[in-house]
C-alpha positions in Angstrom: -22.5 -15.3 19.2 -24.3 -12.4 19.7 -23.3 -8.5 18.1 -19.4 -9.6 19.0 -17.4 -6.7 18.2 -15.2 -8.2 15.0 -12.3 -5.8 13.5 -11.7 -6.1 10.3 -8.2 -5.9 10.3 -6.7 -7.3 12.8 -3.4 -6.0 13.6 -4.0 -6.6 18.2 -3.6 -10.5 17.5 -0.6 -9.6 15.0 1.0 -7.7 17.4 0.7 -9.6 20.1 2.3 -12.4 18.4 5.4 -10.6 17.6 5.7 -8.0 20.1 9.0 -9.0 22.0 10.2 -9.3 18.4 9.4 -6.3 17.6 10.2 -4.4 20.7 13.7 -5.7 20.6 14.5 -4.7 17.3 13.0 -1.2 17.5 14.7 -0.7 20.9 18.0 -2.0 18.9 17.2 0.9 16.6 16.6 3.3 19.3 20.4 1.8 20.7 22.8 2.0 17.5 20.6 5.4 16.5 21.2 4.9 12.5 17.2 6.4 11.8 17.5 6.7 8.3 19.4 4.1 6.1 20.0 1.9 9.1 21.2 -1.7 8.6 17.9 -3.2 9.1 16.9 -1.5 6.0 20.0 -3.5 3.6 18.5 -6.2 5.8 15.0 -5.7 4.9 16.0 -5.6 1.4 17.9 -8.4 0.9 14.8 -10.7 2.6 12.5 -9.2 0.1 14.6 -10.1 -2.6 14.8 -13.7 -1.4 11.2 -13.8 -0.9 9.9 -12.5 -4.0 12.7 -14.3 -6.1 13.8 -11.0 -7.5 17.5 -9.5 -8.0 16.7 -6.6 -6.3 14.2 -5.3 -3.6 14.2 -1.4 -2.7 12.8 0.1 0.4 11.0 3.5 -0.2 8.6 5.3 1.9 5.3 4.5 0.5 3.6 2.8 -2.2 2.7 5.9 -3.5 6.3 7.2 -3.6 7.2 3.6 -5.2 5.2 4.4 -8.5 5.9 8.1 -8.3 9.8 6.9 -8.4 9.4 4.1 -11.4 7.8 7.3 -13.3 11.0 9.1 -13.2 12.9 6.6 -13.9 11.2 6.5 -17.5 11.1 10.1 -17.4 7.2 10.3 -17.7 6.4 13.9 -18.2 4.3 16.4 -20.3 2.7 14.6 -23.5 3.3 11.1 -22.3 0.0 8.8 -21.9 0.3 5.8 -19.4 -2.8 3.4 -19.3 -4.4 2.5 -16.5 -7.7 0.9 -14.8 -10.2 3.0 -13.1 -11.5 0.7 -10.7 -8.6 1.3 -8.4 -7.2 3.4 -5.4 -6.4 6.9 -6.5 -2.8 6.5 -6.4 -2.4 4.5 -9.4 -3.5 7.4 -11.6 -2.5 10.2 -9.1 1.0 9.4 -9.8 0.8 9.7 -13.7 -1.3 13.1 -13.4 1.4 14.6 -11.3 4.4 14.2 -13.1 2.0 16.1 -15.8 1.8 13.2 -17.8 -2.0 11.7 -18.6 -3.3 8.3 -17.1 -6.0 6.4 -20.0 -8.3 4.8 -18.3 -9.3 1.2 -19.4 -11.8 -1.3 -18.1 -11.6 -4.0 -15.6 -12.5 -7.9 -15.8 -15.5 -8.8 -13.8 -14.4 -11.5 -12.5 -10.7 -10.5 -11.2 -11.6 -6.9 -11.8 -8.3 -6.3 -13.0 -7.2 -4.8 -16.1 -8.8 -6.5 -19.2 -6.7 -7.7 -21.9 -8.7 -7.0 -24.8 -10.1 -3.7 -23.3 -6.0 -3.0 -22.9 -5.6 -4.3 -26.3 -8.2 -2.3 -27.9 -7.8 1.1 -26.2 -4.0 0.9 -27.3 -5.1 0.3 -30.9 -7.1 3.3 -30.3 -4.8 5.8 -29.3 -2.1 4.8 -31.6 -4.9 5.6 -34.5 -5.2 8.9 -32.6 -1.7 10.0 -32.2 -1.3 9.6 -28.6 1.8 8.9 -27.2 1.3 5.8 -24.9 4.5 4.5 -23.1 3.4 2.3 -20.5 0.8 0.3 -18.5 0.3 0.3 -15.2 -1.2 -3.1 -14.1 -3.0 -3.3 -10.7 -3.1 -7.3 -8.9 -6.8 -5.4 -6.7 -7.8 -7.1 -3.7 -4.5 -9.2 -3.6 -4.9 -11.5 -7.0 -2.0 -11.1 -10.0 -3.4 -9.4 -12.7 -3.5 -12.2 -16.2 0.1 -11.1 -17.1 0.3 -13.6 -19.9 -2.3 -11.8 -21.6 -1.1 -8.4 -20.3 2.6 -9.1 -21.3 1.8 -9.6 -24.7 -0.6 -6.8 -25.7 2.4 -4.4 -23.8 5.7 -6.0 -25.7 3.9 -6.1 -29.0 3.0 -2.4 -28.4 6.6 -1.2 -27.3 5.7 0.0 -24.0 6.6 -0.8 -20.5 5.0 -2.1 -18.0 4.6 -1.8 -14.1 3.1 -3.7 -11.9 1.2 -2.2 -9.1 0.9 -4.8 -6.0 0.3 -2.5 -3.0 -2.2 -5.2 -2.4 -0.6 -8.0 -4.5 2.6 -8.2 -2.6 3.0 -12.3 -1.7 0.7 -13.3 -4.6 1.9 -15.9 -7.3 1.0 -15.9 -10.9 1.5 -19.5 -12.9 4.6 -20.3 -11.0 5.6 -16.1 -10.8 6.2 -14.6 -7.8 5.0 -11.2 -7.9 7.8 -8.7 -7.8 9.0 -10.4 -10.9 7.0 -9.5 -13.1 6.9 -6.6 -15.8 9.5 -3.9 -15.8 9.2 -3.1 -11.9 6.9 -4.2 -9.2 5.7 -1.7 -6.9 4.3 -2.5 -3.0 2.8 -0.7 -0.4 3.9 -1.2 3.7 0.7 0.8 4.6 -0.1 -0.9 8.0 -3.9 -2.2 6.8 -1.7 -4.1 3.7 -0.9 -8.2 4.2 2.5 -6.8 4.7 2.4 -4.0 6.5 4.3 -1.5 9.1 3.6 0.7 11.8 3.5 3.7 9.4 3.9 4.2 6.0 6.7 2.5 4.0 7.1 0.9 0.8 9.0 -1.0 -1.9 10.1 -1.7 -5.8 11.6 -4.7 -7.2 13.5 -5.5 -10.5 15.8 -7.7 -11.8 17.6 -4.7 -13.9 20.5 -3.7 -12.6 21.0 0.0 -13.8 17.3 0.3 -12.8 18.1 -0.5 -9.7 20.4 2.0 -9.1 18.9 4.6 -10.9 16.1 4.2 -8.4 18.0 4.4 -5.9 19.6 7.7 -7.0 15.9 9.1 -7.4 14.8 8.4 -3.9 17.9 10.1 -2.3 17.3 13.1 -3.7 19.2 12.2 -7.0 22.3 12.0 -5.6 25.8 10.6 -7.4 28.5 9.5 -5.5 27.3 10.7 -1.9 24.4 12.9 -0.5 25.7 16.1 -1.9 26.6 14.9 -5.3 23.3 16.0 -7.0 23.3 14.1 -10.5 19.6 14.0 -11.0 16.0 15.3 -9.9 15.0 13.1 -7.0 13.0 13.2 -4.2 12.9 12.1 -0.5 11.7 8.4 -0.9 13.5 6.8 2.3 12.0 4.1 4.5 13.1 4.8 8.2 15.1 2.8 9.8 12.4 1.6 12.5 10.1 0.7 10.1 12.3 -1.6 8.2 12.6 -3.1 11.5 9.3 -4.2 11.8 8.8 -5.1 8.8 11.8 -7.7 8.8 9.6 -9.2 11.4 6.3 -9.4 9.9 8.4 -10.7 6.6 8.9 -13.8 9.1 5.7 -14.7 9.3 3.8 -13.7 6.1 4.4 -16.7 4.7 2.2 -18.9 7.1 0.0 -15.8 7.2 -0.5 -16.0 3.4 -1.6 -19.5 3.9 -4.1 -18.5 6.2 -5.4 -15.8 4.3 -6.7 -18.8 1.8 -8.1 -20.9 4.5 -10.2 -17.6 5.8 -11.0 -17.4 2.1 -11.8 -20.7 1.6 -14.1 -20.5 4.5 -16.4 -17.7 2.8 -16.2 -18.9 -0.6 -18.3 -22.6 0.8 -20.6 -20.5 3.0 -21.1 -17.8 0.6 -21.2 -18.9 -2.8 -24.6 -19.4 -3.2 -25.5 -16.3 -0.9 -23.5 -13.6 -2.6 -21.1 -13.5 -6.2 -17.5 -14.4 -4.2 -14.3 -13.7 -5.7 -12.9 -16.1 -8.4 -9.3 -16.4 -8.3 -7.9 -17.3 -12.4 -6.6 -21.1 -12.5 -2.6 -21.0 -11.5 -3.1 -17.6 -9.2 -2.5 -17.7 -6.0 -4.0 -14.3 -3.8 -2.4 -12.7 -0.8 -6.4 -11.7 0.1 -5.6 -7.8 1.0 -9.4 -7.8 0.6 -12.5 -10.1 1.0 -15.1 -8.4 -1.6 -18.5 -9.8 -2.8 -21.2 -8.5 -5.1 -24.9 -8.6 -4.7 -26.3 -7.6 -7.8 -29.9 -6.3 -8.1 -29.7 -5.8 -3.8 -30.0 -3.3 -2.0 -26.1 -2.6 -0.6 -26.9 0.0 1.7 -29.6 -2.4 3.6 -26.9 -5.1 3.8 -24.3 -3.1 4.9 -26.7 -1.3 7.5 -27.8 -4.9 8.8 -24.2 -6.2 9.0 -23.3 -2.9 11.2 -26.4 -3.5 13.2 -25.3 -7.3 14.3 -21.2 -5.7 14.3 -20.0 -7.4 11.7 -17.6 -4.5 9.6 -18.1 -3.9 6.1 -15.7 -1.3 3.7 -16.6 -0.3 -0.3 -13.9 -0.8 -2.4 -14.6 1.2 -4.1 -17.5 3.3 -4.4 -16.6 5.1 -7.4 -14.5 4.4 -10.4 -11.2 6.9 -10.8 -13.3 8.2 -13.9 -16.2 9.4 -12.4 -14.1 11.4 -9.9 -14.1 15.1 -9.7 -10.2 15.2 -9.9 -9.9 12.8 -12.6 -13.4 13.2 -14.9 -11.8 15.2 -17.4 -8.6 12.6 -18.0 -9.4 10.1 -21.3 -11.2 6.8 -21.5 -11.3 4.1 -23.8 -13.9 4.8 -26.7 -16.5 1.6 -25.2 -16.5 3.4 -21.6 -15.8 1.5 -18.6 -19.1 -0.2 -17.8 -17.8 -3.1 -15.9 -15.9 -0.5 -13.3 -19.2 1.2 -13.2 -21.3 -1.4 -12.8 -19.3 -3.2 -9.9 -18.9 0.1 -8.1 -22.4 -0.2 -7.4 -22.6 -3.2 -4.9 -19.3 -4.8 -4.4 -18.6 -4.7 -0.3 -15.9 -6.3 1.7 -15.6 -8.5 4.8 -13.3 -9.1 7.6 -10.3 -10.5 6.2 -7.5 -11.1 8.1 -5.0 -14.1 9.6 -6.3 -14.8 12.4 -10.3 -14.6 11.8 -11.3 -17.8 13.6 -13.5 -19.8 12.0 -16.6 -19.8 14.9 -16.3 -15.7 14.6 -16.5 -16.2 10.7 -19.5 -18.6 10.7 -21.2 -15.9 12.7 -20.3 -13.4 10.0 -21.4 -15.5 7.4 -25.1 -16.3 8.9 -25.2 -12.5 9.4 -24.7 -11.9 5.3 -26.7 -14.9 4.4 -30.0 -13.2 6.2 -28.7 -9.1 5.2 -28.6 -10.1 1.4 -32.2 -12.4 2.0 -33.7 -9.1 3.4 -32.4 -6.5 1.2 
């Protein structure tokens, strides 16, 4: 195989799959005309509940929205401090900064480079000693592995605080028998289309097993109404998923499952041809990962080389993520733990991801391998 041309998301094959599927239940859409709060979006919500093990799954209209919302519903506002790692998409601090409250930011574990217990543990001690007040954590399971909620759990009960769980790319994970969307005091998830789950749009989700969370959520994303849409008993917002998109997503929820499992077998694939080429994810004993990314390190190389070889032979790369929320322009001046964040900086430097998707066949990934085994030997 010569300079194929390899996407690195492949939604075409996806699609193809599951196109009469999905053009008969978008043309049903189209037919009954319900384009917000259709059925398909009870539907939708009632198979994510199943799935995930959880008592209830809410549609909302992006991940984004789906933290913004869990916010409100603990009323995070001016003077409130919710922790944090850097090492993540913006959205998991961009959400705390808007409702005027301030996101700490905390260090990552190399390895899962996901929150660190004792970097969380310490950096609460801290800012109880300062005065701050600290009400919650937001976890984040990056790249599609559960964050070490045992660990996590503990530091966040002993402290008083809540905790929620950010899976826009965790969403199908397992953690020690723990489905995520069960864990902590609400799961968030992200529909964007590039996610394992995704739609053809943007769209969302929460899950919880509260009950008078549940519907306090789903007060806030109707614009706060009571009793009907013009019963205003609250501040809300507009956090509806369409109709149509709930639609498709009920059909890609058919077939995560056996997607999932071949996430790990595209995974499996790279770790024995790349593990003694590149540092390859390590996935914690007892975790399973929905692989929403394929990222390596290549310490003391040159990433730009590799990444500038692997375009040359059209094999795609992506940086996730270049640099660490804390070294942002937007969010430099927001508070860090006292011992910095070295391992977000550090990995920042020359992690780099690879075509990850369900249906990466394996000739098309040996080619991609033999193409990283000689960038990384020249850079």
């Amino acid at each position: 195989m010569t300079n194929p041309t390899i996407p690195f998301i492949d939604l075409a094959t996806q699609q193809k799959r599951i196109r009469d599927k999905v053009d008969a239940a978008v043309t049903k859409v189209l037919d009954h005309g319900q384009y917000i709060l259709g059925p398909e979006v009870a539907q939708l919500e009632k198979e994510m509940a199943a799935f995930s093990g959880v008592k209830h799954a809410i549609a909302c209209s992006n991940g984004t929205d789906a933290l913004t919302l869990c916010l409100m519903a603990k009323n995070v506002g001016p003077g409130d401090v919710v922790v944090c790692p850097s090492f993540t998409f913006a959205s998991t601090a961009e959400v705390v900064a808007q409702l005027h409250a301030t996101p700490l930011f905390v260090d990552i574990d190399e390895d899962s480079y996901n929150l660190d217990p004792e970097k969380l543990k310490a950096a609460l001690s801290e800012a109880k000693a300062a005065g701050h007040n600290v009400v919650g954590v937001i976890s984040v399971d990056l790249f599609g592995q559960p964050a070490d909620y045992d660990a996590i759990e503990a530091i966040v009960h002993a402290a008083g605080l809540w905790l929620l769980c950010d899976a826009a790319q965790g969403y199908g994970g397992v953690y020690k028998g723990r489905k995520v969307g069960t864990i902590g005091d609400f799961t968030t998830t992200s529909f964007f289309p590039a996610k394992p789950l995704g739609c053809y749009g943007d769209g969302g989700a929460i899950y919880t097993n509260d009950d008078e969370t549940a519907d306090l959520l789903r007060s806030l994303l109707f614009h706060g109404k009571g009793s009907d849409r013009y019963d205003n008993v609250r501040i809300g917002m507009n956090g509806r998923l369409d109709t149509i998109q709930a639609a498709v997503l009920i059909e890609k929820l058919a077939i995560f499952p056996e997607e999932i499992v071949s996430r790990n077998e595209v995974a499996d694939r790279y770790n024995n041809g790349l593990s003694n080429v590149v540092k390859v994810p390590r996935i914690a004993e007892g975790s399973t990962s929905v692989w929403a990314q394929y990222v390596v390190r290549a310490p003391g190389k040159d990433r730009q080389k590799i990444l500038s070889y692997l375009s040359s032979r059209g094999v795609p790369t992506a940086v996730y993520y270049p640099k660490p929320l804390h070294q942002q322009t937007a969010y430099k001046d927001y508070p860090q733990a006292s011992a910095g964040l070295p391992v977000s900086e550090t990995v920042a430097q020359d992690v780099f991801a690879l075509p990850m998707h369900p249906y990466l066949d394996e000739e098309t990934q040996r080619y991609i391998i033999e193409q990283v085994t000689e960038a990384v030997r020249l850079a």
